[in-house]
PyMOL Python script that loads the backbone (N, CA, C, O; Angstrom):
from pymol import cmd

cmd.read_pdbstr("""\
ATOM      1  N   UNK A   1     -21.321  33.531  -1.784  1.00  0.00           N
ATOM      2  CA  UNK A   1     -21.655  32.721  -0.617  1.00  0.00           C
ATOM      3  C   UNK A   1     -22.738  31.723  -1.008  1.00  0.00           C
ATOM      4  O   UNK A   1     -23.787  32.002  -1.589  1.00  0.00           O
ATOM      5  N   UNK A   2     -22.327  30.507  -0.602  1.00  0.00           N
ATOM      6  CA  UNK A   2     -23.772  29.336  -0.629  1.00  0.00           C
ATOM      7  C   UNK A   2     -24.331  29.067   0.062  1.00  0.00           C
ATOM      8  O   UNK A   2     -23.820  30.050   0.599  1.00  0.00           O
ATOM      9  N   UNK A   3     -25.186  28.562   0.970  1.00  0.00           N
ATOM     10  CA  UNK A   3     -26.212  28.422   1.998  1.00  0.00           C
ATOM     11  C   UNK A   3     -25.189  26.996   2.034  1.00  0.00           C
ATOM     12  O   UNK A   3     -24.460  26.569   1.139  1.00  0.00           O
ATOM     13  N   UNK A   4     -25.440  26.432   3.452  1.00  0.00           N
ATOM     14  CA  UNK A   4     -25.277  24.765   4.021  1.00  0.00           C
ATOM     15  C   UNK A   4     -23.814  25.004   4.124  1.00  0.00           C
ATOM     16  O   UNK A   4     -23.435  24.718   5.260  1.00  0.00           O
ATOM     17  N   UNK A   5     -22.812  25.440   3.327  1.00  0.00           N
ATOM     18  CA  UNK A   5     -21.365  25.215   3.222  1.00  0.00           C
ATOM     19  C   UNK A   5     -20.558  25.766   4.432  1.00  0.00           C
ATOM     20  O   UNK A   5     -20.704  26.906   4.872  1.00  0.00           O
ATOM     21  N   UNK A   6     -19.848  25.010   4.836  1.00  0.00           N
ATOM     22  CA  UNK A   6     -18.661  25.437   6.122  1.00  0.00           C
ATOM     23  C   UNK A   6     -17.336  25.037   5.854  1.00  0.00           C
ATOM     24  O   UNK A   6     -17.006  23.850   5.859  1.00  0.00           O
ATOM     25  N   UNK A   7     -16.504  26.031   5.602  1.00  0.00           N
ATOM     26  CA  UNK A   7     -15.541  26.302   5.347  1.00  0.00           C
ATOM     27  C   UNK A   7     -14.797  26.171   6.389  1.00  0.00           C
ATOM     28  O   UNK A   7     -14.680  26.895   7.377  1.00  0.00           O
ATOM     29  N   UNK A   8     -14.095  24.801   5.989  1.00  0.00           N
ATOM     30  CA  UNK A   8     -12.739  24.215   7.096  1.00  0.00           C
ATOM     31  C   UNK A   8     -11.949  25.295   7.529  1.00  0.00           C
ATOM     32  O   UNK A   8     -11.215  25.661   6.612  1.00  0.00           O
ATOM     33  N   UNK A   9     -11.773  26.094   8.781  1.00  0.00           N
ATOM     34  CA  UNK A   9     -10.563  27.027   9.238  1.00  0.00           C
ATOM     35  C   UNK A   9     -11.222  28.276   9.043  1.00  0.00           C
ATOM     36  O   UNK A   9     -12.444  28.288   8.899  1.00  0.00           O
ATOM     37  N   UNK A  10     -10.407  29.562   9.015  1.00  0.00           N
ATOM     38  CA  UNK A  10     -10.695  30.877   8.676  1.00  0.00           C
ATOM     39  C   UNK A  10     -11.024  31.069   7.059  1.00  0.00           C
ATOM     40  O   UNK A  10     -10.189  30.757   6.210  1.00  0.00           O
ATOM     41  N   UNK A  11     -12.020  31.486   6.801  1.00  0.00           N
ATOM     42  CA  UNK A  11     -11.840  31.496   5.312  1.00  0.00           C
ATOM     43  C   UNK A  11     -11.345  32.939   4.997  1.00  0.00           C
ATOM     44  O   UNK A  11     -11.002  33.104   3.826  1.00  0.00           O
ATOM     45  N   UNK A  12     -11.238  34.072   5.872  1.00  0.00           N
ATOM     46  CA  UNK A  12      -9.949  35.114   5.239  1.00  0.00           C
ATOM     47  C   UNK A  12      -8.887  34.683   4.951  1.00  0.00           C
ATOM     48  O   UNK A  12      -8.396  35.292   4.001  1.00  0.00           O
ATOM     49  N   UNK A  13      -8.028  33.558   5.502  1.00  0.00           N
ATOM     50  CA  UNK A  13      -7.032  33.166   5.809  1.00  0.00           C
ATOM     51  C   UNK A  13      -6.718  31.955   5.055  1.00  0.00           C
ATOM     52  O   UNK A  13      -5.818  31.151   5.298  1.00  0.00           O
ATOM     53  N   UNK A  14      -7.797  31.920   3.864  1.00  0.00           N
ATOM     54  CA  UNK A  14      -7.469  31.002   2.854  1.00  0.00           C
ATOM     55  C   UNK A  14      -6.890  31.179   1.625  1.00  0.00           C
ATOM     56  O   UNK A  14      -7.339  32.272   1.279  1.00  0.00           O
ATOM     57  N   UNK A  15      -6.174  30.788   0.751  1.00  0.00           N
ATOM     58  CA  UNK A  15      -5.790  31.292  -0.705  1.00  0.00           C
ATOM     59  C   UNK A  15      -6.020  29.661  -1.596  1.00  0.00           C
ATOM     60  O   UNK A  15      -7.065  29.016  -1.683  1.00  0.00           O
ATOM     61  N   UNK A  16      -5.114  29.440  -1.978  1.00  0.00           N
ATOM     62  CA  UNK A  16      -5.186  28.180  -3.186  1.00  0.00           C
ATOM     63  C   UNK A  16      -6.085  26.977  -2.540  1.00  0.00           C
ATOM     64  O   UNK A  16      -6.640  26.324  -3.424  1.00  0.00           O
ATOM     65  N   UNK A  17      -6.369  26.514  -1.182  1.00  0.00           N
ATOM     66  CA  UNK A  17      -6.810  25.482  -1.180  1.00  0.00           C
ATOM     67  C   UNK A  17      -7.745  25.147   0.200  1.00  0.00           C
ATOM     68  O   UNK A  17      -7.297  24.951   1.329  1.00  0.00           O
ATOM     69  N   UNK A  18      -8.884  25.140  -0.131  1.00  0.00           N
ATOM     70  CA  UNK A  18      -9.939  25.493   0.809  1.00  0.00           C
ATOM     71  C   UNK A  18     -10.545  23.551   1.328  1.00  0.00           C
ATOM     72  O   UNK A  18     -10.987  22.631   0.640  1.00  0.00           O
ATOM     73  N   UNK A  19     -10.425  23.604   1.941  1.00  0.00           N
ATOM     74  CA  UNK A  19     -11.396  22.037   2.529  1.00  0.00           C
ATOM     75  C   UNK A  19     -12.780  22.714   3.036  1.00  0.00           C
ATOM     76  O   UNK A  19     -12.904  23.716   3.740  1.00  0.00           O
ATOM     77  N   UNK A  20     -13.654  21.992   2.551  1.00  0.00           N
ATOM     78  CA  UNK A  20     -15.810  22.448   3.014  1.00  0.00           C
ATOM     79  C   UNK A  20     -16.287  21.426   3.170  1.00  0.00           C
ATOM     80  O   UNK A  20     -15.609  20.410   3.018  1.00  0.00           O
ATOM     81  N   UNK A  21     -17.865  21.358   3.591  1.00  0.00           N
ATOM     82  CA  UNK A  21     -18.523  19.976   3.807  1.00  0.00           C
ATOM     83  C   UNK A  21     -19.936  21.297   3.318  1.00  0.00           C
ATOM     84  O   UNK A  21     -19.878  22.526   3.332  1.00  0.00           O
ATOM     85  N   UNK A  22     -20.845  20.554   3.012  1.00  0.00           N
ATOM     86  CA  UNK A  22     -21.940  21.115   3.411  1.00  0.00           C
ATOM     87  C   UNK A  22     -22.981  19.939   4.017  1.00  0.00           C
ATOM     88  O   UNK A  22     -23.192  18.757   3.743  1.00  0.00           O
ATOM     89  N   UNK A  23     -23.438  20.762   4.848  1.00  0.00           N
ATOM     90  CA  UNK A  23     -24.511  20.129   5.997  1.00  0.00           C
ATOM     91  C   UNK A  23     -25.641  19.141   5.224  1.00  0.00           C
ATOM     92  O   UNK A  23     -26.558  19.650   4.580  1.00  0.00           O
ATOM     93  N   UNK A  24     -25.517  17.966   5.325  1.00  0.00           N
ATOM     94  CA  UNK A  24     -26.670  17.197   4.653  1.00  0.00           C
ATOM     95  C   UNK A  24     -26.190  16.143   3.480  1.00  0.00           C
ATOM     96  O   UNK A  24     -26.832  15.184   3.052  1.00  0.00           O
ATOM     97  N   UNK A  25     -25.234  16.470   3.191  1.00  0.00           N
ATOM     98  CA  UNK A  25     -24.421  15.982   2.167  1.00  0.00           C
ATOM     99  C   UNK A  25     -22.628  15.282   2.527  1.00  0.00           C
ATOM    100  O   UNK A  25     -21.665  15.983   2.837  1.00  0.00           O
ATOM    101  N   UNK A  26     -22.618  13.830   2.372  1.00  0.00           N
ATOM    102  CA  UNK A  26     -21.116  13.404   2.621  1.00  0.00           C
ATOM    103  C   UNK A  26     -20.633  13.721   1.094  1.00  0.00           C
ATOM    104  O   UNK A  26     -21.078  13.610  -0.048  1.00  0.00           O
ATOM    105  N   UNK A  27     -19.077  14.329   1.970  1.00  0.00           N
ATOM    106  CA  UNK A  27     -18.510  15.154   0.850  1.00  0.00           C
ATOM    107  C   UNK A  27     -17.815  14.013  -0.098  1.00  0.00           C
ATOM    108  O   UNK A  27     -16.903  14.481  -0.780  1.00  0.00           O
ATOM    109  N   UNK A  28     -18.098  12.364  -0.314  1.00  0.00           N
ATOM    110  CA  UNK A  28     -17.506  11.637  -1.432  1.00  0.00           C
ATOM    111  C   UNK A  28     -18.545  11.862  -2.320  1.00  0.00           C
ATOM    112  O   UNK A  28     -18.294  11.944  -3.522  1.00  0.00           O
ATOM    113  N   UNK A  29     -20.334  12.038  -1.658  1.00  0.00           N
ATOM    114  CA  UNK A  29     -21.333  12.916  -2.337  1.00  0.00           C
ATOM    115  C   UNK A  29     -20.993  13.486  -3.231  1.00  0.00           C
ATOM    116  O   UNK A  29     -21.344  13.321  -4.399  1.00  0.00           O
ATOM    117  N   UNK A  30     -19.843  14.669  -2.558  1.00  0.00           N
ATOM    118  CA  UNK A  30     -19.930  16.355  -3.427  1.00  0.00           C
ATOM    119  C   UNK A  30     -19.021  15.795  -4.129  1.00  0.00           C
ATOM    120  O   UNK A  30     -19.081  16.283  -5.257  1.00  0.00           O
ATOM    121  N   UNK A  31     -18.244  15.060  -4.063  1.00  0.00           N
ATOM    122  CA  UNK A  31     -16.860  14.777  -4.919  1.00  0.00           C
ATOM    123  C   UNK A  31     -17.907  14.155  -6.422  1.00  0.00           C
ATOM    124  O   UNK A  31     -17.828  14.300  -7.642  1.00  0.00           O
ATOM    125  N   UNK A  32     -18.565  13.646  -5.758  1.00  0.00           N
ATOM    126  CA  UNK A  32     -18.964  12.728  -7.525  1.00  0.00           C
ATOM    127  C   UNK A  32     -20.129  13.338  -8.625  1.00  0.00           C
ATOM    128  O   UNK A  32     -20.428  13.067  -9.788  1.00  0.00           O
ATOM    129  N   UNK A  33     -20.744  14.567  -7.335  1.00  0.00           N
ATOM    130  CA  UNK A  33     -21.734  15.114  -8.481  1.00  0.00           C
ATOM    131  C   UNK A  33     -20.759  15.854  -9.301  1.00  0.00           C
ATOM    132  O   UNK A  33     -20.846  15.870 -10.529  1.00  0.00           O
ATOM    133  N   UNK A  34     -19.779  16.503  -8.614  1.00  0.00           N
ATOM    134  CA  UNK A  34     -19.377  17.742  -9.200  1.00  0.00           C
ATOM    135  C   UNK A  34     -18.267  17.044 -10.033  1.00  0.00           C
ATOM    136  O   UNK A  34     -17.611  17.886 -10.646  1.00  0.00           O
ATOM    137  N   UNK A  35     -17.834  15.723 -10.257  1.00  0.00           N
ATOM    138  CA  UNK A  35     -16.990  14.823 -11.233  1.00  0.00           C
ATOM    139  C   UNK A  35     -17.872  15.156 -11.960  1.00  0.00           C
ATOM    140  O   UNK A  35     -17.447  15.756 -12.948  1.00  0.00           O
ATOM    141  N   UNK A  36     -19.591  14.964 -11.901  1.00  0.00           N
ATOM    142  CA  UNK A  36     -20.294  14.590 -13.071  1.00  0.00           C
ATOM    143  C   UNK A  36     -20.569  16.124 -13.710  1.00  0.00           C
ATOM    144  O   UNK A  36     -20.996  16.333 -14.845  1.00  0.00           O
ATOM    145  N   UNK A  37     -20.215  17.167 -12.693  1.00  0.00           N
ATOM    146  CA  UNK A  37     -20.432  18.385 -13.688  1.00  0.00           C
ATOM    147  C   UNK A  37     -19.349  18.578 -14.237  1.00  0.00           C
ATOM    148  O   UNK A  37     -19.469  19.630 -14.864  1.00  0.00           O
ATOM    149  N   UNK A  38     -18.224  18.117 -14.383  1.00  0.00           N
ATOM    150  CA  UNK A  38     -17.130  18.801 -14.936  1.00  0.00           C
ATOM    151  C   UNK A  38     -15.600  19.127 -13.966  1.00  0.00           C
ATOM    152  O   UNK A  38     -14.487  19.370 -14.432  1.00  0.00           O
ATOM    153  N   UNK A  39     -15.943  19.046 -12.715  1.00  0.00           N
ATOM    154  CA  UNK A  39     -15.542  19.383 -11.656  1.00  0.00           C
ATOM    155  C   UNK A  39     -14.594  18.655 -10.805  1.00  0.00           C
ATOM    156  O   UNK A  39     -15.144  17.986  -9.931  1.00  0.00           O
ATOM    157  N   UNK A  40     -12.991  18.599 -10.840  1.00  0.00           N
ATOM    158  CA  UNK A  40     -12.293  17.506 -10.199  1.00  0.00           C
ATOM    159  C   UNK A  40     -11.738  18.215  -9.006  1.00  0.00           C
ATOM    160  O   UNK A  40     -10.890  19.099  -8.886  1.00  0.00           O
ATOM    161  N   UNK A  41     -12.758  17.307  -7.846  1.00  0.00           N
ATOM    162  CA  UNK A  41     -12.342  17.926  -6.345  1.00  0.00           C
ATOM    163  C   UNK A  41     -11.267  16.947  -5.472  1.00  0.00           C
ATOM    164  O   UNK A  41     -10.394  16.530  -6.234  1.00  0.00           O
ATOM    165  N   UNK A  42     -11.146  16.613  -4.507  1.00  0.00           N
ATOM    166  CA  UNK A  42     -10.757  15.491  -3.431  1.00  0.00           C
ATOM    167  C   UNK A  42     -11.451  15.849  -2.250  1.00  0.00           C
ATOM    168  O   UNK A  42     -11.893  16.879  -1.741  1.00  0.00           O
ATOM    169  N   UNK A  43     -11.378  14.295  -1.916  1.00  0.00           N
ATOM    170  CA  UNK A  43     -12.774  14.070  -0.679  1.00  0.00           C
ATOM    171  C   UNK A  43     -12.223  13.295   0.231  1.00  0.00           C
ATOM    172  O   UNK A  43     -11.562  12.395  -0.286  1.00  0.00           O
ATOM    173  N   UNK A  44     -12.234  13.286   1.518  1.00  0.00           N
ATOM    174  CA  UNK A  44     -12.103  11.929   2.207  1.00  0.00           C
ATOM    175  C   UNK A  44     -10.909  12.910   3.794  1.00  0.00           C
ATOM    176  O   UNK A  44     -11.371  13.843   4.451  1.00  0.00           O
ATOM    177  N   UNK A  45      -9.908  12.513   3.942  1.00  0.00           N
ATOM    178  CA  UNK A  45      -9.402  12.845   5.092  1.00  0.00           C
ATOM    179  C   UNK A  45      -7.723  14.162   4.439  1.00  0.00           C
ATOM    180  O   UNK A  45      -7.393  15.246   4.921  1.00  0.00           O
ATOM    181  N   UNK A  46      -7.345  13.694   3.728  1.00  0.00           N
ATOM    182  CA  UNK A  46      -6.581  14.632   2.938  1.00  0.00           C
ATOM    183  C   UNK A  46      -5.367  13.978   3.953  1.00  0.00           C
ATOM    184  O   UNK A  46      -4.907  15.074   4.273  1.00  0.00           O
ATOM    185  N   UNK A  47      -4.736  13.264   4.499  1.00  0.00           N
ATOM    186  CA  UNK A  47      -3.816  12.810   5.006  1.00  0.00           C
ATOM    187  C   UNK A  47      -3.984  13.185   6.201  1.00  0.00           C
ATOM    188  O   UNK A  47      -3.147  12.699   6.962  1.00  0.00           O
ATOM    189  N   UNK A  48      -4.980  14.082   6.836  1.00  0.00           N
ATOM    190  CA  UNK A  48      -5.376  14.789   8.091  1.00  0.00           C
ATOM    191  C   UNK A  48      -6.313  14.072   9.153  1.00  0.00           C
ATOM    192  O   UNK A  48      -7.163  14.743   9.737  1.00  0.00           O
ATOM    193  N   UNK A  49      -6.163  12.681   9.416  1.00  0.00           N
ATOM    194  CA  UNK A  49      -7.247  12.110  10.234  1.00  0.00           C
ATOM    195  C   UNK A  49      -7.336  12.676  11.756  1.00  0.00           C
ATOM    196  O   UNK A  49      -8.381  12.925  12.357  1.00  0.00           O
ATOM    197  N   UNK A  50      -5.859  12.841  12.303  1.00  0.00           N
ATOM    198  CA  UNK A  50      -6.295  13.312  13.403  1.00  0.00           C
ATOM    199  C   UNK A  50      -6.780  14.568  13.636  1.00  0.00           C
ATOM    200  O   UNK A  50      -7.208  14.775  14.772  1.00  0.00           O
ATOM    201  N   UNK A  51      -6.836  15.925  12.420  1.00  0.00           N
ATOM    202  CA  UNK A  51      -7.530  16.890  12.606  1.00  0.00           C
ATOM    203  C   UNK A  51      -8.728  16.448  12.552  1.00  0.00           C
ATOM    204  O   UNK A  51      -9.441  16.724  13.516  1.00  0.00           O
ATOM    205  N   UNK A  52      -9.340  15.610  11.393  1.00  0.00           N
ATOM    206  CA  UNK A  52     -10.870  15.434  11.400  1.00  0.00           C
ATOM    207  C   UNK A  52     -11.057  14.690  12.647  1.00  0.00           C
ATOM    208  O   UNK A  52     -12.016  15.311  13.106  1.00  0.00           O
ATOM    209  N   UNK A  53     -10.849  13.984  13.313  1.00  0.00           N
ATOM    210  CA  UNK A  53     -11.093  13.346  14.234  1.00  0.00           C
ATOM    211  C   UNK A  53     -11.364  14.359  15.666  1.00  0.00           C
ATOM    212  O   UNK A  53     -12.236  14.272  16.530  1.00  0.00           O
ATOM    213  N   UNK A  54     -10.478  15.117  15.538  1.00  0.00           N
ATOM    214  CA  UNK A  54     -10.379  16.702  16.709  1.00  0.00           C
ATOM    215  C   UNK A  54     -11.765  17.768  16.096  1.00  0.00           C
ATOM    216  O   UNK A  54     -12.554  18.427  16.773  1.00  0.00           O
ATOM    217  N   UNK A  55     -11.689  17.631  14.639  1.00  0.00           N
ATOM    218  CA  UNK A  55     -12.964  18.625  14.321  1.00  0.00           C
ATOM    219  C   UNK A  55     -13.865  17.768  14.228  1.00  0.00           C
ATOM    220  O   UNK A  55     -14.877  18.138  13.633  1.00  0.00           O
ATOM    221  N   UNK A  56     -13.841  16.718  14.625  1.00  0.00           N
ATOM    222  CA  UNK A  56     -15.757  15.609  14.916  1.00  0.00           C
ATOM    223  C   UNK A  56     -15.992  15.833  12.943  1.00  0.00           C
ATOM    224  O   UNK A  56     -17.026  16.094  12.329  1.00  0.00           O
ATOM    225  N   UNK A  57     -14.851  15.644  12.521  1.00  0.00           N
ATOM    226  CA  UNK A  57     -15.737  15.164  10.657  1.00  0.00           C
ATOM    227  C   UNK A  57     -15.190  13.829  10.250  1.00  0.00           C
ATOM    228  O   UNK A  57     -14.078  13.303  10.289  1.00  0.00           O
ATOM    229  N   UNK A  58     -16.239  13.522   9.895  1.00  0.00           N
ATOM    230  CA  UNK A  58     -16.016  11.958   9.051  1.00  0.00           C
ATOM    231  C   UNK A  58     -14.861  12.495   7.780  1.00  0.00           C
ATOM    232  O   UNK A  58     -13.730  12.010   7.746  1.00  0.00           O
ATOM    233  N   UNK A  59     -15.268  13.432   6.880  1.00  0.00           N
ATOM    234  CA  UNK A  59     -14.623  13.588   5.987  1.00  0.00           C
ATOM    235  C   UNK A  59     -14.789  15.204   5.279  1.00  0.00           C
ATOM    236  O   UNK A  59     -15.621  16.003   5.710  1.00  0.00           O
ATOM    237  N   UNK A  60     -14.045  15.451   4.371  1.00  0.00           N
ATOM    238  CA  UNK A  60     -13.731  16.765   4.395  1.00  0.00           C
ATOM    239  C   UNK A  60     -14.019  16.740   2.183  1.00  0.00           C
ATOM    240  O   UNK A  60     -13.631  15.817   1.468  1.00  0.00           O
ATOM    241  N   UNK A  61     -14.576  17.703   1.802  1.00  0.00           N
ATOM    242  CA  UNK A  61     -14.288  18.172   0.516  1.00  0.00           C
ATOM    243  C   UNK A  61     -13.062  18.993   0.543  1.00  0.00           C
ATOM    244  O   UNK A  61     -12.564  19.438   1.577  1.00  0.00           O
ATOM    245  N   UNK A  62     -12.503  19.207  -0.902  1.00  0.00           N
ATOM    246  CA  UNK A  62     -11.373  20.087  -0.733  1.00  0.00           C
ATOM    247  C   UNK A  62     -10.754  20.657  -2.382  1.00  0.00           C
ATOM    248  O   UNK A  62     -10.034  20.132  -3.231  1.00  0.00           O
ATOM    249  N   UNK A  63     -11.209  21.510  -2.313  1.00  0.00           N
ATOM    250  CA  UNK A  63     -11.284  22.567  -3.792  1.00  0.00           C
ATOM    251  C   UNK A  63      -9.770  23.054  -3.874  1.00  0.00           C
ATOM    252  O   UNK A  63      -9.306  23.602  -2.873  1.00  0.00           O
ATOM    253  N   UNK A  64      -8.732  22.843  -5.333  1.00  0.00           N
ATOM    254  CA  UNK A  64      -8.147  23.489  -4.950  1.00  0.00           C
ATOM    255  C   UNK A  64      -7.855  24.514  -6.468  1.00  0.00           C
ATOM    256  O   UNK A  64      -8.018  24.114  -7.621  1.00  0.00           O
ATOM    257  N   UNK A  65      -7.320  26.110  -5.981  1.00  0.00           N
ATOM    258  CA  UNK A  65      -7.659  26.989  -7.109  1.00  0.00           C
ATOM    259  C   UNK A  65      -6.193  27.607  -6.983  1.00  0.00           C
ATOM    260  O   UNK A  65      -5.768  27.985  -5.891  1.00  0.00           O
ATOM    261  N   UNK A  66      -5.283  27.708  -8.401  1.00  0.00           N
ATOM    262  CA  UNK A  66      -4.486  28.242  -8.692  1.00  0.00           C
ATOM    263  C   UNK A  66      -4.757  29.246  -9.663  1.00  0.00           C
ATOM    264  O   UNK A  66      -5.781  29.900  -9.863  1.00  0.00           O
ATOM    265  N   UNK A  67      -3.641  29.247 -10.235  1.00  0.00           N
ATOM    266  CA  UNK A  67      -3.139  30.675 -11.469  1.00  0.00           C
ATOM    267  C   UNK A  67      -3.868  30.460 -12.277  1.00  0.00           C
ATOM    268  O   UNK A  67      -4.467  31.502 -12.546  1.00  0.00           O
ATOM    269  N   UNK A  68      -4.368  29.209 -13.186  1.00  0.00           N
ATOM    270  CA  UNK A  68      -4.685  28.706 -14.304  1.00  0.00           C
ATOM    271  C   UNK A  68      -5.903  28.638 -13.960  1.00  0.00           C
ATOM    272  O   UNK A  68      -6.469  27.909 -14.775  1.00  0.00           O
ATOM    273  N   UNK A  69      -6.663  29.034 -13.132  1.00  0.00           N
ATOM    274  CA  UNK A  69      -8.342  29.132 -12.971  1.00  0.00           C
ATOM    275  C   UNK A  69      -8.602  30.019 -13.078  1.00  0.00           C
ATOM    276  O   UNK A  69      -8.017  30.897 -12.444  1.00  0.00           O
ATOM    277  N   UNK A  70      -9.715  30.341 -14.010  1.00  0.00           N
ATOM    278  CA  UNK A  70     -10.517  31.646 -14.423  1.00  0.00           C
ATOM    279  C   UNK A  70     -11.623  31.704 -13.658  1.00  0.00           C
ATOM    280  O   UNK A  70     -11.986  30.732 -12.994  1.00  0.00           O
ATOM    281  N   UNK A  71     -12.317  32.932 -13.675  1.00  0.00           N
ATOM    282  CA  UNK A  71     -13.130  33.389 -13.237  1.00  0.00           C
ATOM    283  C   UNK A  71     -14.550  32.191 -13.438  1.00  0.00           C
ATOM    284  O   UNK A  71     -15.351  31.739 -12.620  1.00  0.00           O
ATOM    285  N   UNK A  72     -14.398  32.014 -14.691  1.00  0.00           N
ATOM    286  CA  UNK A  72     -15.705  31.420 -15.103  1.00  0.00           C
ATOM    287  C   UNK A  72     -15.120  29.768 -14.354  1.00  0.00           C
ATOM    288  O   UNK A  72     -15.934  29.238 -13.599  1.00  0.00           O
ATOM    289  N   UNK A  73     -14.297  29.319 -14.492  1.00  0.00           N
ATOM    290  CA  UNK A  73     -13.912  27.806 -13.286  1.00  0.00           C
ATOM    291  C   UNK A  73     -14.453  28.615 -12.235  1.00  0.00           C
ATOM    292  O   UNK A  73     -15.463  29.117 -12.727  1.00  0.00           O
ATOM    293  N   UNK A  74     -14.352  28.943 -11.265  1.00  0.00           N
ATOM    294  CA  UNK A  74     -14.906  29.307 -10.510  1.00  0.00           C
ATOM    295  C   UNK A  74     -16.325  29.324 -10.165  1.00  0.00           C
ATOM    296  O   UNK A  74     -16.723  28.771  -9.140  1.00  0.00           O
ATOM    297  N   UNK A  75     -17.330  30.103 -11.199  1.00  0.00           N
ATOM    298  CA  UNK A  75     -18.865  29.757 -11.451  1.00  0.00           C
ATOM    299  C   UNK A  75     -18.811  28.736 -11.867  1.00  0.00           C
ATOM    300  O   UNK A  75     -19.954  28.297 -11.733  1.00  0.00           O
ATOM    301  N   UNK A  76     -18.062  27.815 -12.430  1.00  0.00           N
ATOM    302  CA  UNK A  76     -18.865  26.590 -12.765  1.00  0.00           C
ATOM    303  C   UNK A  76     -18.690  25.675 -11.504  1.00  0.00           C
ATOM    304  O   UNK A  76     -19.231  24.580 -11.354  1.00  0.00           O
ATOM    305  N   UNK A  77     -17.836  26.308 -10.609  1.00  0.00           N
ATOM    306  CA  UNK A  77     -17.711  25.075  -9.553  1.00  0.00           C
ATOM    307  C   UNK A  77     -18.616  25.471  -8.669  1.00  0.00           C
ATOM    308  O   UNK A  77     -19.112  24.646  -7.902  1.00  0.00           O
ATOM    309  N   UNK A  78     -19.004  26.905  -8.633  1.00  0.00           N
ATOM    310  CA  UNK A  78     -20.366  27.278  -8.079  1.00  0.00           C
ATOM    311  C   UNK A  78     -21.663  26.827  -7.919  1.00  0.00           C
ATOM    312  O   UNK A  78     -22.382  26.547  -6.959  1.00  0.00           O
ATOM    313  N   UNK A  79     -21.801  26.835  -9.576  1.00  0.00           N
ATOM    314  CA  UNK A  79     -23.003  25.983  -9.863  1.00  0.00           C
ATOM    315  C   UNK A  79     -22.889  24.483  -9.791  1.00  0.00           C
ATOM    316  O   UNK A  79     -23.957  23.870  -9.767  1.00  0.00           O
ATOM    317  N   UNK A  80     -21.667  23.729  -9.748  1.00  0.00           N
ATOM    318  CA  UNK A  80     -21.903  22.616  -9.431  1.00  0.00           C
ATOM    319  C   UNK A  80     -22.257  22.624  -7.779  1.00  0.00           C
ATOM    320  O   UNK A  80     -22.890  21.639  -7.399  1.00  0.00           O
ATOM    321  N   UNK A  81     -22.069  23.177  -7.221  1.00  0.00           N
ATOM    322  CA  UNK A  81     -22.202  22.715  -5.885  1.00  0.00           C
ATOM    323  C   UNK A  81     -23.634  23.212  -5.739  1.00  0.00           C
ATOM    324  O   UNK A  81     -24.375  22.636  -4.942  1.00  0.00           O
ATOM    325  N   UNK A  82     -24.082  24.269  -6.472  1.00  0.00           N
ATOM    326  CA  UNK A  82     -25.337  24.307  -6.482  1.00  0.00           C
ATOM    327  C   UNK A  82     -26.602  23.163  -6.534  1.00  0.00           C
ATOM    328  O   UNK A  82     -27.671  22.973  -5.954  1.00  0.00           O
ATOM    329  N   UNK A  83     -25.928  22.637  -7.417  1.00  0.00           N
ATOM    330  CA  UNK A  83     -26.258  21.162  -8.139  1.00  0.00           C
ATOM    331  C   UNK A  83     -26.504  20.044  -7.009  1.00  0.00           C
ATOM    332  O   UNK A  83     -27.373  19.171  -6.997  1.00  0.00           O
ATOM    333  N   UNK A  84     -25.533  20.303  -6.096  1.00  0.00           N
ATOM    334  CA  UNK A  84     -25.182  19.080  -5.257  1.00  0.00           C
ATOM    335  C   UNK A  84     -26.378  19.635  -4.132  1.00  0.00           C
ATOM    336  O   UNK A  84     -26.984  18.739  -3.545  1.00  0.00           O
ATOM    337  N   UNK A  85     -26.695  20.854  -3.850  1.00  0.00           N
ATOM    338  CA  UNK A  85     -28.073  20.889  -2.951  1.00  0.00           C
ATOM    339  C   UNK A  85     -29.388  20.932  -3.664  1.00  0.00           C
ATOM    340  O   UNK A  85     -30.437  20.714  -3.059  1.00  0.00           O
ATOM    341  N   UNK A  86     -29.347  21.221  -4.992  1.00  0.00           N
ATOM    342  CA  UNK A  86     -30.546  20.784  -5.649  1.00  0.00           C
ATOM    343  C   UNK A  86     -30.619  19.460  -5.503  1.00  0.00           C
ATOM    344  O   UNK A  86     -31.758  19.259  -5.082  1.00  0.00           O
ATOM    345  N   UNK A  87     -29.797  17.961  -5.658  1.00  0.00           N
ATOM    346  CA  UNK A  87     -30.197  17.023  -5.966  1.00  0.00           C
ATOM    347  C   UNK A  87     -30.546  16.343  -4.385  1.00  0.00           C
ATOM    348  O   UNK A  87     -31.270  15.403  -4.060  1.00  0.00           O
ATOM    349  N   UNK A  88     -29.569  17.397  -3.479  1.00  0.00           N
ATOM    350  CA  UNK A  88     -30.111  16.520  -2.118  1.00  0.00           C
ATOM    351  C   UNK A  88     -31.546  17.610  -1.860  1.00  0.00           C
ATOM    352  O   UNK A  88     -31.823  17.657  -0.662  1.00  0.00           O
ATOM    353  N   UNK A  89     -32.295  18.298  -2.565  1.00  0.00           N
ATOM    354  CA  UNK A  89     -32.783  19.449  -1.678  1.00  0.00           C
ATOM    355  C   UNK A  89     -33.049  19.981  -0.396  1.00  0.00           C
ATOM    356  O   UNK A  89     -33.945  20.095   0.440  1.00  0.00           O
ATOM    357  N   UNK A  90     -31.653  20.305  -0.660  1.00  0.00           N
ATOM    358  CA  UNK A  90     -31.288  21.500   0.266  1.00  0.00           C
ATOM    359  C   UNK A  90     -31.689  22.938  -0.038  1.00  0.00           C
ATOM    360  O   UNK A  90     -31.736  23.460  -1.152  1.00  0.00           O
ATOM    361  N   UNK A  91     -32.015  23.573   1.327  1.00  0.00           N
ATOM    362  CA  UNK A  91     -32.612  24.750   0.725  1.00  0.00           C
ATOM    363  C   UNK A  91     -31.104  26.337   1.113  1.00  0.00           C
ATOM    364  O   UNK A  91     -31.305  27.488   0.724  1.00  0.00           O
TER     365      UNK A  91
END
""", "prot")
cmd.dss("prot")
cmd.show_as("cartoon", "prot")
cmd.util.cbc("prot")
cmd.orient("prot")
């Protein structure tokens, strides 16, 4: 779990492909730190404007994790997002 992050929908009810924002940060933000860690996300409306528009978001991050991701992809996308509230400090 990360502090600030809200997880678009049910997150039990998620598997391969999660949309987040975290509070304080626009997610073309999170899209480019985490380019600069290593990290290739998508940002912006995902073809979904009239949901964001119904959920009051400008724009949406959106991680997506298959077969071919290891454990350690995973921590590193961790720590990038870590990254992304260190540089805004966020606590």
């Amino acid at each position: 779990q990360i502090n600030s992050i809200k997880i678009i929908g049910n997150p039990k009810n998620k598997a391969g492909v999660i949309a987040f924002t975290i509070k304080g940060i626009h997610p073309h933000d999170i899209a480019t730190i985490l380019d600069e860690d290593g990290v290739a996300i998508r940002a912006g409306h995902h073809c979904c404007q009239i949901l964001h528009q119904k959920l009051n978001l400008t724009a949406t991050a959106r991680v997506s994790i298959g077969v071919y991701n290891t454990k350690d992809d995973i921590d590193i996308l961790c720590k990038a997002i870590e990254n992304c509230r260190k540089i805004f400090e966020l606590k």
